[in-house]
C-alpha positions as a printed Julia matrix, in Angstrom:
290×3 Matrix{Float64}:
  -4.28  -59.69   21.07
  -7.88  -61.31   21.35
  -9.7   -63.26   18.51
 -12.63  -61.06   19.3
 -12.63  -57.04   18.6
 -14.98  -54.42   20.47
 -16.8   -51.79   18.57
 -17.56  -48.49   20.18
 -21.14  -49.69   20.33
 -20.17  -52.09   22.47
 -20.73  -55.04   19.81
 -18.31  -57.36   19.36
 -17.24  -59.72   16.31
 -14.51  -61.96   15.28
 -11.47  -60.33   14.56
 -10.68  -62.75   11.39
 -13.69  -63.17    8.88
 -13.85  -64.75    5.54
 -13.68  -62.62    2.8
 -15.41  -63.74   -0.6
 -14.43  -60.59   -2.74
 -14.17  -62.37   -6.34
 -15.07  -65.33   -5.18
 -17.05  -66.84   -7.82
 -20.98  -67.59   -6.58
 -20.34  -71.21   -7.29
 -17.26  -71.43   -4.85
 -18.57  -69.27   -2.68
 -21.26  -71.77   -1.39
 -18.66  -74.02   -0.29
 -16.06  -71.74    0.88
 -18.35  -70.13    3.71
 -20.08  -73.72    4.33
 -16.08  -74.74    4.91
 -14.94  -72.01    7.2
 -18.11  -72.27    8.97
 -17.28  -75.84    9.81
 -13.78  -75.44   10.55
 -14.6   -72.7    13.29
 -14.97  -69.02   11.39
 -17.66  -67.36   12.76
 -17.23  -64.26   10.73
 -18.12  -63.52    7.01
 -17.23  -60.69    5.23
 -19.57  -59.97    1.68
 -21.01  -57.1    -0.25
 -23.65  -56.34   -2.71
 -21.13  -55.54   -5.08
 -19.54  -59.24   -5.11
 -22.48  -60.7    -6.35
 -22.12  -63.5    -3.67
 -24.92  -62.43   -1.16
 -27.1   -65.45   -1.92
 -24.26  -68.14   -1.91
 -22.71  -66.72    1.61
 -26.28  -67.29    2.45
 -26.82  -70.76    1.12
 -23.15  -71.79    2.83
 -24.71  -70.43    5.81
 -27.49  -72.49    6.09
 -25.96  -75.74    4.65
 -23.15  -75.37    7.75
 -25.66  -76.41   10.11
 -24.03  -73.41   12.35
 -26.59  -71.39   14.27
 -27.27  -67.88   12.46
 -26.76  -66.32   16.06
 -23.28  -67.5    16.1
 -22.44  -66.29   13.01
 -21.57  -62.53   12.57
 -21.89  -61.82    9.06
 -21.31  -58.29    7.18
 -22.3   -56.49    3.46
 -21.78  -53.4     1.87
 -24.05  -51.11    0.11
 -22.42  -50.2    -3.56
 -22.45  -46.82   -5.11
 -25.43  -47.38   -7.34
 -27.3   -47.53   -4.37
 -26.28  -44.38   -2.73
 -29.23  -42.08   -1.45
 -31.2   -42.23    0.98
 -33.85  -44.54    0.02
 -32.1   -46.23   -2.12
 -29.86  -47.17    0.81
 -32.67  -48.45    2.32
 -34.15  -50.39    0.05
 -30.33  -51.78   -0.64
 -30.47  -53.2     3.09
 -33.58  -55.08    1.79
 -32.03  -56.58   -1.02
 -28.94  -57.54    1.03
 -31.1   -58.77    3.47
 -33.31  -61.35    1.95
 -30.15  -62.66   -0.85
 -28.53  -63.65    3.03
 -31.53  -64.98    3.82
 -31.4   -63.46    6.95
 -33.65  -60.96    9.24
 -30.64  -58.84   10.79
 -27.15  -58.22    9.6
 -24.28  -57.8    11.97
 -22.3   -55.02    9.92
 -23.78  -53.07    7.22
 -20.68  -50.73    5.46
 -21.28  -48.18    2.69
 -18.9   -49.57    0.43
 -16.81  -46.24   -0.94
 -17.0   -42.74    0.4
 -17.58  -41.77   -3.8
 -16.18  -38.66   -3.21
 -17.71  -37.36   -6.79
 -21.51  -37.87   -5.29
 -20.7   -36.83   -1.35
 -23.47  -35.53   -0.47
 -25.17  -38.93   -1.78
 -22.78  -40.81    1.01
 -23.94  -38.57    3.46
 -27.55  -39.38    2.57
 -27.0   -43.32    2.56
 -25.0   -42.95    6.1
 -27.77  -41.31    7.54
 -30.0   -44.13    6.32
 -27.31  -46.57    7.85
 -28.19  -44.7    11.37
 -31.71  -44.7    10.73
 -31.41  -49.0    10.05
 -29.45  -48.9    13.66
 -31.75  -47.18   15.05
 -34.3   -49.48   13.83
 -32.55  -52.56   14.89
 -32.16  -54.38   11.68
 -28.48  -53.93   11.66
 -26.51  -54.14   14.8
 -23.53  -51.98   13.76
 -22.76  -49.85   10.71
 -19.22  -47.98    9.2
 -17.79  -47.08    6.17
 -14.76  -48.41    3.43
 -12.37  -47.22    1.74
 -12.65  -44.2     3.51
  -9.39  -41.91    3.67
  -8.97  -38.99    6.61
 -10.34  -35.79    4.65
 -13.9   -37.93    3.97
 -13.86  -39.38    7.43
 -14.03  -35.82    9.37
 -16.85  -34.36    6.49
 -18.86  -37.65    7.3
 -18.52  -37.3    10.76
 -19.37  -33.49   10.8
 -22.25  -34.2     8.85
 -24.29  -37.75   10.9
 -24.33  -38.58   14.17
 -23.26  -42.18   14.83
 -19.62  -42.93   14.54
 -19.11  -45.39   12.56
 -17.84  -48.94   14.17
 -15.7   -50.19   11.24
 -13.73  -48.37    8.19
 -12.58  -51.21    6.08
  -9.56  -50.08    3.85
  -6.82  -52.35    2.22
  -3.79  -52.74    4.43
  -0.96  -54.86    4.43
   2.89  -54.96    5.09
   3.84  -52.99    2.15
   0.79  -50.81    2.46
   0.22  -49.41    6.43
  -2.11  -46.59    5.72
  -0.99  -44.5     8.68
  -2.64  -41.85    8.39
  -5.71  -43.87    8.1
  -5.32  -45.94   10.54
  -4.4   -42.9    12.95
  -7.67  -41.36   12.31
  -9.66  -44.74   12.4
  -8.36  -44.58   16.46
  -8.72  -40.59   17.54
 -12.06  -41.79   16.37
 -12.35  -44.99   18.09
 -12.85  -46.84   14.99
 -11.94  -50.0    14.2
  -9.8   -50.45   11.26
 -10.16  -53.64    9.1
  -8.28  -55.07    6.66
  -8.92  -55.81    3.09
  -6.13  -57.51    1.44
  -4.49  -58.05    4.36
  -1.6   -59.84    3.14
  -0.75  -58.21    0.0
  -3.28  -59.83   -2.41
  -3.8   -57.17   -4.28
  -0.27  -55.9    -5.63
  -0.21  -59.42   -7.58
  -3.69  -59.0    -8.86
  -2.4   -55.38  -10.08
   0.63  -56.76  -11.66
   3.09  -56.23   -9.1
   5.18  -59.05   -8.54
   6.8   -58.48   -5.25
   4.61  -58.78   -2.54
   4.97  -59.39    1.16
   4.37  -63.38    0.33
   8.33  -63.49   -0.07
   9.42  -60.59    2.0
  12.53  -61.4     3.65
  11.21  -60.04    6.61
   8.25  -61.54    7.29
   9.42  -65.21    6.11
  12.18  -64.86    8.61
   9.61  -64.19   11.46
   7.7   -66.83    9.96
  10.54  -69.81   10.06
  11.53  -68.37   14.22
   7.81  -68.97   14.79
   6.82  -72.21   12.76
   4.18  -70.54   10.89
   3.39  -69.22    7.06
   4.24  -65.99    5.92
   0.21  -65.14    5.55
  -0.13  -66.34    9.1
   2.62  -63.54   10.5
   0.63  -61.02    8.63
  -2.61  -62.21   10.15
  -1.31  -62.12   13.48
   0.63  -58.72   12.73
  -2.7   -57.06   12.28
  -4.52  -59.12   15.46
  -1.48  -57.84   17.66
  -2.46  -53.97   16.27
  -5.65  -54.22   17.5
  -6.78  -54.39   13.78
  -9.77  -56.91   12.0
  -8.57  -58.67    8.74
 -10.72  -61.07    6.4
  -8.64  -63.16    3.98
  -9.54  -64.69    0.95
  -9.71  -68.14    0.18
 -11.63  -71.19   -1.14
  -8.9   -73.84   -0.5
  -9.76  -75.92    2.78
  -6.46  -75.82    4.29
  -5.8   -72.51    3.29
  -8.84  -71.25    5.02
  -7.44  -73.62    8.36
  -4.63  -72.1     8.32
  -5.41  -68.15    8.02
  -7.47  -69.16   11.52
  -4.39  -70.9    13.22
  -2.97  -67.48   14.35
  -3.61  -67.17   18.06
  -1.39  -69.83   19.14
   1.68  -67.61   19.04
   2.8   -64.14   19.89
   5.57  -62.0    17.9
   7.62  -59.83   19.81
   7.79  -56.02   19.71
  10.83  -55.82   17.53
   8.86  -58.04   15.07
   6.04  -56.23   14.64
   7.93  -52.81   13.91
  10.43  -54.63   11.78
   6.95  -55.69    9.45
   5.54  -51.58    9.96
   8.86  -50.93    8.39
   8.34  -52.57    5.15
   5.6   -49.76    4.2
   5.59  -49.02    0.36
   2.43  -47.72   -0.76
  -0.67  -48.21   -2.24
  -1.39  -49.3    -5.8
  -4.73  -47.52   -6.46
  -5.92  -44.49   -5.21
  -9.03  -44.12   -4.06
 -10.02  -40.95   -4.23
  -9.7   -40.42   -7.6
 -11.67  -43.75   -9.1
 -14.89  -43.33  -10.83
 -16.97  -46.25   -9.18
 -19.85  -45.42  -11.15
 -17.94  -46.25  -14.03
 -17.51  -50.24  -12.77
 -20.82  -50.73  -14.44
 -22.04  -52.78  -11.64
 -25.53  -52.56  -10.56
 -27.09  -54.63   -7.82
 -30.26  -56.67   -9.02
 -33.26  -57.38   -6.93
 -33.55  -59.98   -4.45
């Protein structure tokens, strides 16, 4: 129940981040500059988003020191292999404008190309090792991948990102993510996704949650943002709307009890893509230069 979470590295990092995932570059400038200013110090990017430049720029124009600021990208598919991994880190690199980045993920485990995650995690370790990233993990990665990964490389990794949410608790994922001592971290953590898949119930308007929400004098998205603090989780929500970003911050000033927090595990109905069966080289996204 701490704004801060501890990898098994020992690094730590803000426990909510902004996320710009389809944030458009020209938002995305003043979206980071905004959070930054209102107190995030945690930003959450990828190659893939085609926003590494902008989180950069918002960066710089927030006046906030880079030290303060933990900030974390993904490698994409494309750029699987083990040079190309490094040479992605590069890229990443100079769009941020910055010398060292906090948390470098591989982005899928691509189970079609494997081996080719294997290779880019082992270039992840060989980054650590080099000092140019200070922690590295995976996303989207479910159990089965997980143990072949870790059979195969040596570092754990810190962070598996995965989407989680209310109506989506990923058990089995999350169970794994802590025999492992890995910290799981939410994408979509409250339910953004079912309504950008079409699904019109989402845990927005749970009765649940909006009950917790009125006892406690907060927002629905704010009892889901504390739900996953309280589990020990990381979450980075979405937004470009000033006091939308304040208030997915203004979650440590209350506590929900026990009972609460199983009554929201309770609401579990399942995922709307799976991810072990997508073709991600088919997203005909490929990561330019710097």
């Amino acid at each position: 129940m701490t704004d801060m979470v501890t990898f098994n590295n020992g690094v730590t990092m803000p426990a909510i981040g902004l996320g710009v995932f389809q944030t458009p570059p020209d938002e995305t400038i003043q979206a980071v500059q905004t959070a930054l200013e209102v107190g995030y110090r945690h930003v959450d990017t990828a190659a893939a988003y085609g926003n590494e430049r902008e989180v950069g720029e918002g960066l710089r124009r927030s006046g906030v020191p880079r030290s303060d600021v933990f900030i974390e990208t993904k490698v994409w598919v494309t750029d699987y292999g083990y040079d190309q991994t490094l040479h992605a880190f590069e890229k990443s690199a100079k769009k941020l404008g910055v010398e060292q980045i906090d948390l470098l993920l591989l982005h899928q485990a691509y189970p079609k190309t494997f081996d080719r995650t294997i290779e880019s995690y082992k270039a992840l370790e060989k980054l650590l090792a080099d000092g140019v990233v200070r922690s590295i993990g995976v996303s989207n990665v479910t159990p089965t991948y997980l143990e072949r990964l870790l059979s195969e490389t040596s570092v754990v990794p810190a962070v598996n990102q995965i989407e989680l949410h209310p109506y989506n608790t990923r058990v089995p994922e999350v169970t794994a993510n802590t025999q492992h001592g890995i910290i799981t971290q939410a994408w979509s953590p409250i339910g953004g996704i079912r309504h950008y898949n079409g699904d019109e119930k989402t845990p927005l308007t749970d009765p649940t949650i909006v009950a917790i929400a009125e006892r406690h004098g907060k927002t629905s998205a704010q009892v889901m943002l504390r739900w996953h603090i309280q589990e020990g989780r990381s979450a980075i929500p979405k937004s470009v709307r000033r006091e939308r970003i304040i208030e997915n911050l203004n979650v440590f000033d209350f506590t929900m009890t026990d009972e609460e927090l199983r009554s929201i595990d309770r609401l579990h109905v399942g995922g709307t893509i799976d991810i072990d069966t997508i073709d991600f080289g088919s997203f005909d996204i490929v990561i330019d230069e710097a």
